[in-house]
N, C-alpha and C positions, 0 to 999 in steps of 0.2 A: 535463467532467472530474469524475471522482467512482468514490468506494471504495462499492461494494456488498459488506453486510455482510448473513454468514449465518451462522444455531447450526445445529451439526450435531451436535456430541456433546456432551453437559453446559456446560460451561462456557464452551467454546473459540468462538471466532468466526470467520470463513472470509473471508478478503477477495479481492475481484476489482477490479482496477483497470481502469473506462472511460474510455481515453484518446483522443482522435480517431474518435469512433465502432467503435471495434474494444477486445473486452472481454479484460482478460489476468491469469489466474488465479493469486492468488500464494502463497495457501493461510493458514495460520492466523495471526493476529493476532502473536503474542509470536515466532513463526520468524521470521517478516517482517521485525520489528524485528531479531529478532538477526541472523539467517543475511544476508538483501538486504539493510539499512540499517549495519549493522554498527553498532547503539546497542539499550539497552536501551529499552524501552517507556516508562520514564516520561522518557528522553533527546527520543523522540521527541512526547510530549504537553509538553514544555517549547519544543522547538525550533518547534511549531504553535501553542502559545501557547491550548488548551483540553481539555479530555478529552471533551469535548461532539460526536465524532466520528459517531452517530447523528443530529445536528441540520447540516442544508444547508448551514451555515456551515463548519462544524469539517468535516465532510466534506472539503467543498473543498479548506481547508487543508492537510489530509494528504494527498490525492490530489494538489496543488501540488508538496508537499514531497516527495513519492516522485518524480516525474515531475524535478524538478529532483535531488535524490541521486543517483538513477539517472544521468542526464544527466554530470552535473558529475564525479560520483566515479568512476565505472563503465562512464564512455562510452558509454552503450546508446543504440544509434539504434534508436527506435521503429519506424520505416516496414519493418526487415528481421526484425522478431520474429514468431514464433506466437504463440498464446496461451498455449501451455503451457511458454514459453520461459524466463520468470521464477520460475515455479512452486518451494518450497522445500521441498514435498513431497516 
């Protein structure tokens, strides 16, 4: 499990979430947070406990924390998604 992260236009970062071998595309960093998590960015760098989201660790951690949100708040069952199902694009 793990957020693959990518720059596409200046500033912004692009995350794709690999969960169970199957990759689901959720689109820019700060929508993420807002639109799917429903918290601000630094809500969700408190609730993972680093901003170190580039390093193996923190990765995890926020791919944890999405996989559970999702789950808990939102009911999403993974095994019936596409990939471009979460997407906030």
């Amino acid at each position: 499990m793990k957020i693959e992260i990518t720059n596409q236009y200046g500033f912004a970062h692009y995350w794709t979430l690999v969960y169970r071998n199957k990759s689901y595309y959720l689109g820019q960093d700060v929508k993420v947070c807002n639109r799917l998590l429903n918290m601000l960015p630094r809500d969700v760098v408190q609730a993972i406990g680093t901003r170190e989201i580039d390093k193996p660790t923190g990765n995890k951690k926020l791919a944890q924390f999405i996989v559970k949100t999702l789950k808990e708040r939102h009911l999403i069952n993974f095994k019936d998604l596409q990939p471009w199902d979460l997407s906030v694009e």
